[in-house]
N, C-alpha and C positions, 0 to 999 in steps of 0.2 A: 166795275173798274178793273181795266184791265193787268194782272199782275206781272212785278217783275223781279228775277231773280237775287237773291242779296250775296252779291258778289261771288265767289267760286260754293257757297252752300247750296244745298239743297230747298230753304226757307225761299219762301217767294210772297212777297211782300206786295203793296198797293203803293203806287207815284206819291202817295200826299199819305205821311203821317201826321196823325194831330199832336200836337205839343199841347201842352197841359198846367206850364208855368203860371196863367193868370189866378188860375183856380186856386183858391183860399184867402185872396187879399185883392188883385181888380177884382176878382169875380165872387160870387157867395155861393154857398153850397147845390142850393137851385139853380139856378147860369149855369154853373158848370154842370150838372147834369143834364139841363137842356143843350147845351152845346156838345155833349159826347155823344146825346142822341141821333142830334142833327148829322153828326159826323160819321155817326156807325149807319144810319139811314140812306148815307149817298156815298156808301163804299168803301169808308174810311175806316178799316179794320185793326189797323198799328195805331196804338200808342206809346210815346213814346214823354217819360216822366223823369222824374230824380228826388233823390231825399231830399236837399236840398230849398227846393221848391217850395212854398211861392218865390215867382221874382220878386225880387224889393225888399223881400221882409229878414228877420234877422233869426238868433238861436232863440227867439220865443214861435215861431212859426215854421220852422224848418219842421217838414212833415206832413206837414198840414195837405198838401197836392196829393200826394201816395194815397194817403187815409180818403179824401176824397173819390180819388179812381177806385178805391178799393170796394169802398160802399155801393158806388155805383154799380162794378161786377157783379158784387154780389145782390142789390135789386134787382137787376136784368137777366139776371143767371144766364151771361154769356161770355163768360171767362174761357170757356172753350173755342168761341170764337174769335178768341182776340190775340193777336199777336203784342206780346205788352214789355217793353221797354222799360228800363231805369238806368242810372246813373249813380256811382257813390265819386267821393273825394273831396268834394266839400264839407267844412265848418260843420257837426251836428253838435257840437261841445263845447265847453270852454278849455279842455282839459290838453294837452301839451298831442295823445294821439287820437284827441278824436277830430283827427281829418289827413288829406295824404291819400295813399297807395300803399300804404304798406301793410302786407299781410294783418298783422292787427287790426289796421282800419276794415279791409274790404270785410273780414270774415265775419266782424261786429253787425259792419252797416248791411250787408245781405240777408242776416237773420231782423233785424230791425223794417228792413223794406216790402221782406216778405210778410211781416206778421201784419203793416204796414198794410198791404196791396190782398189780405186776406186771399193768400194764393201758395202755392208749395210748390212753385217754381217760376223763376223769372225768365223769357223766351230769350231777351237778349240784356245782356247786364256792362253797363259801359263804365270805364271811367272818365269822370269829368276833365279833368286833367292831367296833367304827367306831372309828377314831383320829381325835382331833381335831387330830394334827399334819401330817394327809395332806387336801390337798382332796379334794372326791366328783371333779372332774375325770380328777382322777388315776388314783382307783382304779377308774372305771368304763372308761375307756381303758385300764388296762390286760387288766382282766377283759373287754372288747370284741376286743380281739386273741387271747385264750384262744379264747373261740368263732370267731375268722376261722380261727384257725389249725389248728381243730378236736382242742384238747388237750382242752377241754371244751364239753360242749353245752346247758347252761342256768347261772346265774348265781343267785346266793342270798347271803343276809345273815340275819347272828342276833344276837340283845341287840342293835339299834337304836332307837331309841325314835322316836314319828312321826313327828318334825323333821326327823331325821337322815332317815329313809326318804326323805320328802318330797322332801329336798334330793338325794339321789341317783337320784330317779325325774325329779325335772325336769332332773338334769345331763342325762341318757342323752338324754330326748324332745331335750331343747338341741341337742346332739350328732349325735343320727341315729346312736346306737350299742345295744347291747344294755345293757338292764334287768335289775334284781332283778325276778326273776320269782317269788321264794320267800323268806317271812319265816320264822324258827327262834328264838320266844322262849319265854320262860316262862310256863308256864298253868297252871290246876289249880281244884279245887272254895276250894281257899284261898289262891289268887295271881290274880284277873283284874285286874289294873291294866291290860292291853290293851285290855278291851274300853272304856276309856273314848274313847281316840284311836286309838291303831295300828290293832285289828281293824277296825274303819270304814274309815279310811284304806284297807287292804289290801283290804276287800271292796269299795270303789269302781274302785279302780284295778285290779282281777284278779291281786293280788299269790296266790299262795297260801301257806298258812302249816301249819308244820309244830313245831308246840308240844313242848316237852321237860318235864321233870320231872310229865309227868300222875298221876303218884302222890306226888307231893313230895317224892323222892328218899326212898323208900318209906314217908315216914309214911303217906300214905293205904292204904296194906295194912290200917291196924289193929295191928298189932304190938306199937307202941312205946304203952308206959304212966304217964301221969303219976309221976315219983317214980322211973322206971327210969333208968340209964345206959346212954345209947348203947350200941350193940352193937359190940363190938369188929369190925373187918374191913367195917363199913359206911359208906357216906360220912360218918356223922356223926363218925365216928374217923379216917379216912383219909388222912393225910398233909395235904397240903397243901390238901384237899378241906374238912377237919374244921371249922374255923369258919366257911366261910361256907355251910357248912348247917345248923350248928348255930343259925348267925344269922338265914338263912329258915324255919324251922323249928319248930325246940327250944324253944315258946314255952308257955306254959300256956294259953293262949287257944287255941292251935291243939291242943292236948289235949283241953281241952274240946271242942270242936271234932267232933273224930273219935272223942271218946267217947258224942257225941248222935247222931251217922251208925252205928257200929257197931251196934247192936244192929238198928236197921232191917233191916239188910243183914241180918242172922244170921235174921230173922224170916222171912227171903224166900228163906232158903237160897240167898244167890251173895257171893259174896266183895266184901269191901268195895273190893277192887283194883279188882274188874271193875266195879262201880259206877263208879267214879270215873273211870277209861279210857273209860266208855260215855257218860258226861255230857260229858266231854270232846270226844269226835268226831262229839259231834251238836249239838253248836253252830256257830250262822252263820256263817259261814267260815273254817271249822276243815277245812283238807286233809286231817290225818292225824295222829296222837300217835306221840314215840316210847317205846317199849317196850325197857327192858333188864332184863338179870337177870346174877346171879352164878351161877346153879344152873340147867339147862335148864326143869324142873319149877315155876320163878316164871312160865315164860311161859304156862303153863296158865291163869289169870287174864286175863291180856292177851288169849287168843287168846277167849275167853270172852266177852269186851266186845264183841267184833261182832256177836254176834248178840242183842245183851240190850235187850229194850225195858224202859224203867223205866216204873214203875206214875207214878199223879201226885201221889200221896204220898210217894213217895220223891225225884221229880226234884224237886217241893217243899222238901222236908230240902234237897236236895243245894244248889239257889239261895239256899236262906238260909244255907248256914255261911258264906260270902263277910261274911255283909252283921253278922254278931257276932262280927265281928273288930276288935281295934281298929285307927286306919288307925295306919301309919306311913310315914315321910316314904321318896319313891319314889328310890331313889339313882342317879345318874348314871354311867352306864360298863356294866358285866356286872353284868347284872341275876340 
């Protein structure tokens, strides 16, 4: 799989990271090793995780993903080959700081991710969100001493929105300290609200970005049909996961949607997944999508989109389902 550069660094990455959310509640500890197998076997070298982790679950399971990937590395004893991602800022507590950006939290949850991910350094360390009760000061000084101290070696941020980025690329230059080098938000044939400001933003400045839900927490599969109920055991059902994808989602317009893509796809013989995964990672500065599954055999789609040129009738379809959608108002926080 051919690699690409992540953003103005020197790190060069693979188009499809696997994301690692279902592991410890959809998935059980076996799946998910079979599924990281499957993934590191056809190229897929990044992962990319969070404390937080599993989707759905609550502060009895928060952890639970890390510890998994962890063990995994260290059966495989291939921790050297792996480019390995996480995430702090989410909930690990009940306690008033255990969650946020602010130097207390990150400095906590990095020593916990690492013992966590049985590794003595994290490649790329993100945070999940921006808190508006933490200055960018703060949290870039303390994410500046993570790389002095070489617990981690690049710095990332996800659900940002441009402002915020903005304001945290001019703390660092301020500063004379280390940058987000990596944006992690949501994208898909039926969510580009980035491209209006962020991805600009990030392609001016060398941020590189590594988009999530590129199937829309699997509507774009095709699967799901107007008039059906969610699938039990999918994010649309799953705990704590279940309305706010039901809320990006679950819409009739987005049925229609992927009921005027479907049949293209079927006429072209390839999976409307891998359509969607391939439109995705060939847009202007789009690093890489992540890719999850609860089954090893969903990644067969994924790994399929690497190598798929779309016709121009199809990448056609694929630009305008964006644009017959209706808008709705863009909401502030995690997006």
């Amino acid at each position: 799989m051919k690699s690409r550069q992540l953003g103005r660094t020197g790190l060069r990455v693979p188009p499809l990271c696997l994301g690692t959310m279902t592991f410890g509640l959809q998935c059980d500890e076996a799946t998910s090793f079979a599924i990281l197998d499957r993934a590191f076997e056809g190229g897929i070298d990044f992962i990319d995780t969070a404390d937080v982790y599993p989707l759905g679950g609550g502060l009895d399971t928060v952890g639970r993903t890390e510890e998994i990937v962890g063990r995994w590395m260290k059966a495989r004893g291939n921790r050297d080959r792996i480019v390995l991602a996480t995430k702090c800022a989410g909930a690990m507590g009940a306690g008033t700081n255990d969650n946020g950006i602010s130097r207390y939290h990150i400095l906590k949850s990095v020593d916990e991710s690492l013992r966590r991910l049985q590794t003595d350094v994290i490649d790329l360390y993100q945070v999940h969100s921006f808190d508006p009760r933490t200055p960018a000061d703060e949290t870039m000084r303390a994410l500046d001493d993570l790389v002095r101290w070489g617990k981690v070696r690049y710095v990332g941020c996800s659900n940002y929105p441009a402002w915020r980025l903005g304001e945290a690329l001019a703390a660092s230059e301020r500063l004379g300290i280390a940058r987000y080098d990596c944006l992690q938000p949501r994208y898909n044939m039926l969510y580009r609200e980035i491209e209006t400001e962020l991805l600009p933003l990030a392609r001016s400045q060398g941020v590189g970005v590594i988009v999530y839900n590129p199937l829309a927490g699997g509507f774009l599969s095709g699967k799901y049909r107007k008039g059906d109920d969610p699938l039990e055991g999918s994010r649309f059902t799953l705990g704590t996961a279940a309305l706010r994808y039901q809320h990006r989602y679950w819409q009739d317009s987005l049925f229609d949607a992927v009921d005027a893509l479907r049949p293209l796809a079927e006429s072209r013989g390839v999976a409307l997944a891998s359509v969607a995964i391939a439109w995705a990672i060939a847009q202007p500065g789009i690093t890489s999508a992540i890719v999850g599954a609860s089954r090893p055999e969903q990644l067969d789609a994924s790994l399929a989109a690497v190598d798929l040129d779309l016709d121009e009738g199809l990448r056609a379809a694929c630009e305008a389902a964006w644009w017959t959608l209706p808008r709705r108002p863009v909401e502030e926080g995690y997006r």
